[in-house]
C-alpha positions in Angstrom: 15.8 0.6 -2.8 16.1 -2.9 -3.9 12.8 -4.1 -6.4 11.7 -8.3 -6.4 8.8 -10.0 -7.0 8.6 -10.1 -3.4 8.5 -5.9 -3.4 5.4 -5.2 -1.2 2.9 -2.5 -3.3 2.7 -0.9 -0.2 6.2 -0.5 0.9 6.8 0.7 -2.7 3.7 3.5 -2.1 4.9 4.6 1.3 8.5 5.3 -0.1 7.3 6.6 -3.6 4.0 8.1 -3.4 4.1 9.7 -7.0 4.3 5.5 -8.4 0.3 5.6 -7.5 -0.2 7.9 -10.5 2.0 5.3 -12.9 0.6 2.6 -12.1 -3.1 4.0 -12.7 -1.5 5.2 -16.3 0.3 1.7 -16.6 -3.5 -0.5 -16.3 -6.9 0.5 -15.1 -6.9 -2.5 -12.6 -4.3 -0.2 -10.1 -7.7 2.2 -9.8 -8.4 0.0 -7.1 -4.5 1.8 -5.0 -7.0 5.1 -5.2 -8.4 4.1 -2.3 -7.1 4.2 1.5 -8.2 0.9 2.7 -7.2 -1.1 -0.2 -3.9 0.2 0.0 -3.7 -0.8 4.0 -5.2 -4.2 3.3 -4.1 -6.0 -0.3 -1.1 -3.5 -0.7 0.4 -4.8 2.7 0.3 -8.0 1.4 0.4 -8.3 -2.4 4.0 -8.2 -3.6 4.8 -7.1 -7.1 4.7 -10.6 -8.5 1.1 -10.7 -8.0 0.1 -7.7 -8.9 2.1 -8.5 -12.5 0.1 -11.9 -12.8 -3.4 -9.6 -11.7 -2.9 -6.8 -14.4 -1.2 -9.3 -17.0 1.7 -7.4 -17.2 5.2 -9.6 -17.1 6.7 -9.4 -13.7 10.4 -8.4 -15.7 8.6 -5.5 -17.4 6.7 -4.4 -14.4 10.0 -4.4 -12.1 11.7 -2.3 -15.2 9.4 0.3 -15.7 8.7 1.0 -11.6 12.8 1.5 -11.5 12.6 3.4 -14.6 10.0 5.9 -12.9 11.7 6.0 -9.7 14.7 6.9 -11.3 13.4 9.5 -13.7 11.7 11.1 -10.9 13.9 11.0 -8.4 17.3 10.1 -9.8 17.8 7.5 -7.7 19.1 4.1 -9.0 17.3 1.5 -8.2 18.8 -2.1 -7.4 16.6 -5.0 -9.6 16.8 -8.5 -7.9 16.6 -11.4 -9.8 12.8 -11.6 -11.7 12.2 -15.2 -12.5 11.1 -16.4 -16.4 
């Protein structure tokens, strides 16, 4: 798995479905992943570097901790594109 800005929440969901309980820990604006249809709708299309700029988190810290999670659940390594400044 390769993790960008352009990372789609929903792509990111379907592969890792335990990341939907982080990112309700991480800020109470991912409540809105709980449910089905926002998850088919604004998680097919929002890619991770809106959802930073949404929850205020930096898109550099956001990438980090989703490959941090992903790896200490799974143990999988997880590639980190370039994250712009």
């Amino acid at each position: 798995m390769e993790l960008s800005g352009k990372t789609k929440m929903n792509d990111l969901l379907n592969e890792y479905p335990f990341l939907l309980d982080f990112f309700i820990k991480r800020s109470p604006k991912f409540k809105a992943l709980q449910s089905t249809v926002m998850r088919k709708t604004v998680g097919r299309v929002a890619p991770l570097s809106q959802v930073a700029s949404v929850t205020g988190i930096s898109l550099e810290l956001l990438v980090t901790e989703v490959a941090a999670e992903i790896k200490a659940q799974t143990g999988q390594n997880v590639t980190i594109l370039q994250v712009p400044d």
